[in-house]
KOLZA-915186 format. One record per residue (C-alpha): x, y, z. Coordinates in steps of 0.5 Angstrom, whole numbers, plus 500, padded with zeros to 3 digits. Layout:
// residues N
XYZ
...
END
This chain:
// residues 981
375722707
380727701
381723696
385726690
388724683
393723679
394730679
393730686
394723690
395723698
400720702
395717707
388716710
383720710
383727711
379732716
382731722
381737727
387742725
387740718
392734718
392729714
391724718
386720723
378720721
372723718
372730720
369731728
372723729
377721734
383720729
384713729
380707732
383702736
388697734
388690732
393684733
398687727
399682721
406680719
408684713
404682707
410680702
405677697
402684695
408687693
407687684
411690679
406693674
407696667
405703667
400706661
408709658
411703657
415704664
414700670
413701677
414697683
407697688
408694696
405696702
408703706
412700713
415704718
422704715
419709709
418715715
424718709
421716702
414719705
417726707
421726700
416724696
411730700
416734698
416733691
408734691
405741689
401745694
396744688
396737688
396737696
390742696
386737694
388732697
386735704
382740702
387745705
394748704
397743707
405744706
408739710
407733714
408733722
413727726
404725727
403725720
410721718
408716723
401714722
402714714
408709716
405704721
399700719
396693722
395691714
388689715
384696718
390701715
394699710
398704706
401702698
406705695
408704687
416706687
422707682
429707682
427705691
423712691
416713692
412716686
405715688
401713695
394709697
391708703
384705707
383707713
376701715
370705718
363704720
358706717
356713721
364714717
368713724
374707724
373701725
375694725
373688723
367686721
365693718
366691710
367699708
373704708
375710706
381711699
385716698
390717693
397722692
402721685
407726683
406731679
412728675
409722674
402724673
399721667
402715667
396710670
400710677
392711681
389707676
394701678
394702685
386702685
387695683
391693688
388697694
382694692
385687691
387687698
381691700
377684698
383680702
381684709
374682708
372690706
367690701
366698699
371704698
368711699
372717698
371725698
373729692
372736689
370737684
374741680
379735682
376731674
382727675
382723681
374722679
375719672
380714676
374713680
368713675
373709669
375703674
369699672
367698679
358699680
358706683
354711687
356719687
352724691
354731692
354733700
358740702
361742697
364736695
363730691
362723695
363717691
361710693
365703689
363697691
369692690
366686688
370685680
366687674
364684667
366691665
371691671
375687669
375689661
378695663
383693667
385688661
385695655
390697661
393692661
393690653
396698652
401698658
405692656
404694648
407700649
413697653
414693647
414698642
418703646
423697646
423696638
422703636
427707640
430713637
437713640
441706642
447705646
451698646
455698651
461693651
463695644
469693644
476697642
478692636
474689631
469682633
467681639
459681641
458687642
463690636
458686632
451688635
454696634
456694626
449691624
445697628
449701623
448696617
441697618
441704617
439705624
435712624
436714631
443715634
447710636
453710641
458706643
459704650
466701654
469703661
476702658
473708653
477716654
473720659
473725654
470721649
472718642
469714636
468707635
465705627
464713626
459714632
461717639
464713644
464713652
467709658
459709662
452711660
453717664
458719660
454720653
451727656
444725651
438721653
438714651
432710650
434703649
441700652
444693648
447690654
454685652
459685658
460679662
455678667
458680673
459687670
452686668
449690675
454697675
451697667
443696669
445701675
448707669
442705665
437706670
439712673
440717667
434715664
435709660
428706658
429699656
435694656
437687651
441683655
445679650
450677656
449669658
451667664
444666668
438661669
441657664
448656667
445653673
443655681
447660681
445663675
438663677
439667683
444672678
437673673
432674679
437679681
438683675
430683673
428685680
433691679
432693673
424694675
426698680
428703675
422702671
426698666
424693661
428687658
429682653
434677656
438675659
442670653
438673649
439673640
436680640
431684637
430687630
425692627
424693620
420700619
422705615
422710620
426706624
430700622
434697628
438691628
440691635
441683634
446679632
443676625
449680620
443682615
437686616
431683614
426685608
421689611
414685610
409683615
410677620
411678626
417673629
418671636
423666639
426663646
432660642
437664638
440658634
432656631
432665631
437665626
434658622
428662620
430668620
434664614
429660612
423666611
428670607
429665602
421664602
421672600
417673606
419680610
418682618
415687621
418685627
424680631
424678638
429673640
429673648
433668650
430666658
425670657
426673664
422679663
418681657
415675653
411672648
405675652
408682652
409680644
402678644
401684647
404688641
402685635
395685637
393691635
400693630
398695624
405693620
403686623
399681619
402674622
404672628
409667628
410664635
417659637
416657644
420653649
415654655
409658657
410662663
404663664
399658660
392662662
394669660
397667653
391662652
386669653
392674650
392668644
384668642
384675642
389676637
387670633
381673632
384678627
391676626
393669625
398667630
402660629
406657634
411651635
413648641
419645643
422641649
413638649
417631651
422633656
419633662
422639663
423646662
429649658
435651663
433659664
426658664
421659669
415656669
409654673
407647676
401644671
398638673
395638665
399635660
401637653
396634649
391638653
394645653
395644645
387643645
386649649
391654645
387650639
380652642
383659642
384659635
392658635
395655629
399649632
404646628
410641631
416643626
419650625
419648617
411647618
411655621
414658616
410654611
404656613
407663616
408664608
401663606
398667611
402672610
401672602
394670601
387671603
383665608
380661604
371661605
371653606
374647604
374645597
380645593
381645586
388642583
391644577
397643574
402639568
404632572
398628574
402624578
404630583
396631583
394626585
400626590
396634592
389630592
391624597
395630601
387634602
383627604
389626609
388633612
380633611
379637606
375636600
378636593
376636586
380630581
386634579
386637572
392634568
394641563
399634561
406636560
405639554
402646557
405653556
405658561
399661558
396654559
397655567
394662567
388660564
386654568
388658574
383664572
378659571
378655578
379662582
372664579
369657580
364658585
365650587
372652589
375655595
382654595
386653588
393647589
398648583
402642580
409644576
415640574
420643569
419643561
424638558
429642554
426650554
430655558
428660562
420658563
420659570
419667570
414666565
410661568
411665575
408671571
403668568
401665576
401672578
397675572
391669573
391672580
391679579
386679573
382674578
377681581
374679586
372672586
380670585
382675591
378671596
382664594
388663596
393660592
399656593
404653589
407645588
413645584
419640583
426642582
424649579
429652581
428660582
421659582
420660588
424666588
419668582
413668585
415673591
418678587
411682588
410679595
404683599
409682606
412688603
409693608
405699604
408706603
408711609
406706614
411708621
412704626
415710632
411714635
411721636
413724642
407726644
404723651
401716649
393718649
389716655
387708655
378708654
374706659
374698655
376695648
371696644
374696636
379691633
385693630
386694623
386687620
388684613
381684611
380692613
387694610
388699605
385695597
391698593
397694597
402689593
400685589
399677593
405673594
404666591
407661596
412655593
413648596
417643594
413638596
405636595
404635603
407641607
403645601
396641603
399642611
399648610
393650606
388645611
391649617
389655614
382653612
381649619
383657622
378661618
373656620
375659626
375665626
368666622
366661629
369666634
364672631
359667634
362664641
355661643
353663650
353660657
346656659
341658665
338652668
333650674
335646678
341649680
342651688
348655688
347658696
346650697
353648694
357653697
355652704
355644703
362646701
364650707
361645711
366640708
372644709
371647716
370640718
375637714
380641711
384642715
391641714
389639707
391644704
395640699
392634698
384637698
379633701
375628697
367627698
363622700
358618696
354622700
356629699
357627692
350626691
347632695
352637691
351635684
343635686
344642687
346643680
341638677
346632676
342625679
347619680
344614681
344611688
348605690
348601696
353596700
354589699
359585703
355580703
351575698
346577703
346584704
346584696
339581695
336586701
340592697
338589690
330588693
331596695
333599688
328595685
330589679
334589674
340591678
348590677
353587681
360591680
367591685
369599688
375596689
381602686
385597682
378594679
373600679
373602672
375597668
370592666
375588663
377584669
371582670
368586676
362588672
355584673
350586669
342585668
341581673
333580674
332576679
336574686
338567684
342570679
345576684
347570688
350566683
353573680
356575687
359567688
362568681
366574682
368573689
371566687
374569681
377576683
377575690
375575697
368580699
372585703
378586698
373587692
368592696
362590691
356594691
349593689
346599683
340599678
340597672
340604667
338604660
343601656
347606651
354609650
359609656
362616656
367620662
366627664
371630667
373637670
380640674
383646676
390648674
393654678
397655671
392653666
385654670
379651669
377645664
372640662
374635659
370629655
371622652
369615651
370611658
374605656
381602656
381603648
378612648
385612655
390609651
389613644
388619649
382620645
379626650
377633647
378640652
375646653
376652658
371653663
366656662
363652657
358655652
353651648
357651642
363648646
359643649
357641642
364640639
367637645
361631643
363631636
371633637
373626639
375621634
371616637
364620636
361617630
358612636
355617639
351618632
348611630
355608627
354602623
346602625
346603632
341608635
342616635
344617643
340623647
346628645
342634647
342632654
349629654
351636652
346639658
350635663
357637660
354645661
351643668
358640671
361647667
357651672
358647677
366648677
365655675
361657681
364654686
373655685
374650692
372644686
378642684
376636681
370631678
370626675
363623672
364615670
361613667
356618665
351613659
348615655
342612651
337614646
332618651
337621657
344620661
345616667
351618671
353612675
359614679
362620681
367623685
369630687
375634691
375639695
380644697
382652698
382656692
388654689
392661687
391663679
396667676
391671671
386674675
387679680
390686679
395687674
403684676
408682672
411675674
415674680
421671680
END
């Protein structure tokens, strides 16, 4: 087949045919194959993608209805592009050609196209064949890949895009291998090719270059698809906060009104782009509104516009995205409420306005939205509705809700802390706090992240999005609406099965600083902002109150760390007094973080500037050893002090640093990410001097400091993740087949409900991977617990299955030790007479297992959150204090190993109170091992281990269950999409 690149990028099937057209198959092969059962139309593979510009594109399967868009989109293609796609000039398709690139049966043939404003920019289509390269049908698992994109959007990572895609669906029909022709001087559509990832083999055959793709994802695949991914949606971002013109249309003729108060703050701020008003009610023939030229439609303005602020009344919302997007308009801010919030109608008014603004390659923010704000000297837009630009600093803001927007929009101004970047999204229908993440992550103006959430729409991404950019930034959240059971009205999200409690150990795992107030955000927001990580948990405490130190101190050991007896300075001490204890305990080496105390000087005015100077002096005279230790300050009714402090606050952005890009096109994306981005630790040494962060209260200035500690603890963890065990004893072919055997016989129509093993089945695939339950036999009768006790071998236990009884030793449906069978009778007539009649307790006969500690081992697949393991005590205790450490699947040795110590009731596992040291290396073992299992198999929904003892020499699993079901659809894995709605 011809396959061609970006530069050159096919409306069809593979070339060669007799006459030199563009259809039918291999040359010297009849032209198609014969027919399968055609398929529905495959909606399911219709995406919205962002291109590597920042622009979007829509990407759905080519039907008989596109025979005009085909011709159009051909005719818009040049004959350099259509040379090498067909190896010939080829200047126009035939009715043959337009039929057969626009029929397709969805499984042997299927045609992509990626389109905007409803037109095709770009095409992609297999054609299955077999393997002497003639069309075939199922079961031949290859197919010949040809691509064609416009020359007007070459460049943009439109074939890198459709590659995924093709490749997905591809997988779906059962097609295991792509191949594809190219020339040789056609470097482009090679690059595509050689850059997927994918293992590949390239021969060179007739003047041609013949590639081979072997469509099972990669380890590299996937990375690469990701560093799209990371710089596609970053860049939409970035084009949204550093546009160089603006339009707010709905600016009022009168003074006030959302739109009139958009147009006067962008002006303020001292936009340094162009500004125009829009409003239909404007003169044809244009005016002025604030001193900026005003027009009735975007049509009007004559000059590109890049970024459009959308204030109209929601039922005129669609005729302005429809100006919008047909001149050119690159991103929208929808302030105009009306939509999800509202109700059902609403919602379907928000899925319509995202999908038609898609269609343009446009990206929003909104609808309901605050506004966002970019405080870069080159740029300085407040296309928001806070009527004061803030300082220009290094936090990066992003909110869901406009009204918790403005309250810490106030309170980092008061705290002396500036913003690199504000983001407030309102439904959050399209760009969100994963594109943000995006954005921020490799955003040299950016050194904090600060994160208020209402809803995840996507808990898997963000968590992955989360621990990359923790890795060199701080990324702080706040969760709102954790307990309403519910999402807010606007918001989108997927059904989860997983509470709360365990995301927030998950987004913890991930490293995000999770923090339940807004206060507690900007609190340590400020402290990571202004100061460095601290290198352990040891905490000096100095100041003139001995009262508010030992406050600090009692606040440390609440919060795990490790403080010093405070240094009392008494109420005597000078200023000077404060900046040589402050310059003693930064260069103690028995210290890692300095708390300073104050209260205010009885009858002497004017000391809080000099003790806030002296403050500063100590650090910046600290060298090395005082900038490697972070410094927060306690103080109480000083005012001003706090203001003091951050006259030389290090969120002021160094000089020079821009934020908009040049108009040069964006440099192509690498084939993987291989460096951070610019760090706080790798930043320019002369920047300003720290801010000291200032705290009314000795307990939100521990908060906030632990939160740091227990972070950089983290982040030294991070650079060594651990690695992921291999074990014998596992039969990975033999679990997939029980597991297909289960499902062929069983799982039909259970689709929804899954299909729960047998003890039987149960057994046999958890011996596949190394996991030994220990066997237990039926005892319906006294009699038949005798026979199965005399099979297993005394000491044996007694225990009832019944579901209201099973795990809970409690009731007394448990039997332990009992060695002889008069004691097995006795058991079994005490139980049956106590709880209940034999068929009603369905007891069963067990060997007794060395004693130890009762333990629970859990695994589940969540379609939003993925895979995770869980661990904790067994008991009604461990359950009812929600006592249970998580971690996402895969497991590495490092996660097994905290997730045994994370939980609270861990010192029982390590000898507490006398007790011997249980087998934790073997607990850990079986942890990893359950790991794989999930890991490999995606059919296992859940397992549930319980109890797993575990006892000084080994574990003993002595119940266990698992269910099956069709893997359930994930929402971050696959080519890249944006979400529907």
């Amino acid at each position: 087949m011809r396959s061609t690149s970006e530069q050159a990028d096919g409306p069809g099937g593979p070339s060669g045919e007799v006459g030199g057209g563009p259809g039918g198959g291999a040359a010297g092969h009849p032209a198609t194959a014969p027919a399968p059962e055609a398929h529905a139309y495959p909606d399911h593979w219709e995406a919205d993608v962002v291109l590597r510009d920042g622009g979007t594109a829509r990407i759905r399967p080519i039907t008989a209805d596109d025979a005009d868009r085909l011709v159009s989109f051909y005719e818009q293609v040049s004959d350099e592009s259509k040379y090498y796609r067909f190896f010939a000039p080829y200047p126009r398709l035939s009715a043959k050609d337009v039929h057969r690139f626009t029929h397709h049966d969805f499984v042997d043939r299927v045609g992509l196209a990626a389109t905007v404003g409803g037109e095709f920019i770009a095409t992609v289509r297999y054609d299955r064949i077999d393997d002497r390269g003639r069309p075939a049908s199922t079961p031949a698992d290859e197919a010949e890949v040809a691509f064609l994109v416009q020359d007007a959007h070459q460049g943009r990572g439109v074939a890198s895009a459709l590659l995924e895609h093709i490749a997905a669906v591809a997988r779906e029909r059962g097609i295991r291998r792509f191949a594809a022709e190219v020339l040789p001087a056609n470097t482009k559509m090679i690059k595509v090719f050689t850059d997927a990832g994918y293992t590949q083999k390239r021969s060179f055959e007739d003047g041609s270059v013949r590639l081979h793709l072997d469509l099972e994802p990669t380890d590299r695949s996937l990375a690469v698809q990701r560093a799209r991914e990371q710089r596609a949606e970053a860049r939409s971002v970035q084009r949204l906060l550093a546009p160089a013109s603006v339009a707010v249309v709905g600016a009022g003729r009168t003074p006030g009104g959302v739109g009139r108060t958009v147009l006067r703050n962008l002006l303020g701020a001292g936009f340094t782009g162009r500004v125009y008003a829009v409003n239909p009610g404007l003169d044809p023939e244009g005016t002025e509104l604030d001193g900026v030229p005003a027009f009735p439609s975007v049509a009007a303005v004559g000059a590109p516009v890049d970024l459009a602020v959308v204030a109209v009344p929601a039922e005129r919302v669609p005729e302005v995205v429809a100006d919008c997007g047909e001149h050119g308009v690159r991103g929208l801010v929808v302030l105009s409420a009306g939509y999800a919030e509202s109700g059902t109608e609403g919602r379907a008014r928000q899925r319509a306005l995202v999908r038609q603004a898609r269609s343009y390659g446009m990206r929003i923010i909104g609808p309901n939205a605050f506004g966002i704000i970019d405080t870069a000297a080159d740029v300085r837009l407040n296309a928001s509705l806070a009527p004061e630009m803030p300082a220009a600093g290094r936090i990066g803001l992003f909110t869901q809700s406009a009204a918790i927007g403005v309250a810490l929009l106030a309170r980092l101004h008061r705290r002396g802390a500036g913003l690199s970047s504000f983001i407030s999204a309102g439904n959050r229908a399209d760009v969100s706090g994963n594109d943000v993440l995006q954005h921020w992550y490799d955003d040299p103006a950016t050194d904090v992240v600060l994160l208020y959430l209402e809803s995840i729409g996507n808990p898997r991404k963000f968590t992955r999005l989360a621990r990359r950019t923790a890795a060199v930034k701080p990324v702080v959240v706040v969760k709102g609406a954790r307990h309403s059971g519910s999402a807010p009205p606007g918001h989108r999200v997927p059904v989860t099965r997983v509470p709360h409690a365990t995301v927030d150990a998950l987004l913890r795992q991930a490293g995000v600083i999770r923090v339940d107030t807004v206060t507690e955000l900007v609190d340590a927001g400020v402290l990571l902002a202004g100061q460095p990580l601290p290198a352990g948990p040891r905490v000096a405490i100095l100041g003139n109150s001995e009262s508010l130190g030992l406050l600090a101190y009692d606040a440390c050991l609440t919060e795990g760390l490790r403080p010093q007896r405070p240094l009392d300075l008494t109420t005597a001490a000078t200023p000077a007094d404060f900046r040589d204890a402050l310059a003693a305990a930064l260069a103690d080496d028995t210290c890692d973080a300095v708390v300073v105390t104050a209260i205010p000087w009885v009858g002497i005015e004017g000391t809080t500037e000099v003790l806030a100077a002296s403050l500063r002096e100590a650090v910046a005279g600290g060298g090395a050893a005082g900038a490697a230790k972070p410094v927060v300050v306690v103080h109480v009714e000083m005012g001003g002090l706090a203001e003091a402090l951050s006259a030389a606050t290090s969120t002021r952005p160094a000089p020079g640093r821009t934020r908009r890009p040049a108009a040069a096109a964006p440099a192509p994306v690498p084939q993987e990410v291989t460096e951070a981005p610019e760090t706080p630790e790798t930043q320019d040494p002369a920047a300003p001097a720290r801010n000291i962060p200032a705290y009314p209260a000795a307990e939100r200035a521990v908060r906030a400091l632990a939160e740091a500690v227990r972070y950089g603890q983290w982040r030294r963890q991070a650079a060594d993740p651990g690695r992921v065990p291999e074990y014998d004893a596992i039969d990975q072919a033999g679990a997939a087949a029980l597991i297909d055997r289960v499902l062929g016989e069983r799982g039909a129509g259970q689709e929804s409900r899954g299909v729960t093993l047998t003890a039987d089945e149960t057994g046999e695939l958890l011996g596949r991977y190394g996991i030994a339950v220990r066997p237990t036999l039926p005892a319906p009768g006294p009699d038949e617990a005798v026979a199965a006790a005399a099979r297993l071998g005394y000491p044996v236990a007694l225990k009832t299955t019944a579901p209201h009884l099973r795990h809970r030793p409690d009731l007394g449906g448990v039997r332990l030790d009992l060695a002889t069978e008069e004691q097995l009778r006795t058991a079994y007539a005490e139980l049956t007479e106590a709880l209940g009649k034999p068929e009603e307790l369905q007891p069963v006969v067990q060997a007794m297992a060395p004693r130890g500690v009762d333990t629970v081992v859990r695994a589940a697949i969540d379609p939003a959150v993925g895979a995770v393991l869980s661990f904790g005590l067994a008991g009604a205790a461990s359950e009812l204090l929600g006592d249970t450490a998580h971690r996402l699947i895969p497991a590495t040795d490092r996660d097994a190993a905290e997730l045994v110590r994370s939980i609270r009731t861990a010192p029982l596992l390590f000898g507490w109170r006398g007790s011997a040291p249980v087998d934790t290396p073997a607990l850990e073992e079986l942890l990893l091992r359950v790991s794989r299992l999930v890991d490999d198999h995606p059919e296992i929904v859940s397992v549930a281990l319980e109890p797993a003892v575990v006892a000084p020499g080994g574990v003993s699993v002595l119940g266990a269950a698992v269910r099956l079901a069709p893997p359930p659809p994930t929402t971050d894995l696959g080519p890249r999409r944006l979400p529907s709605y």
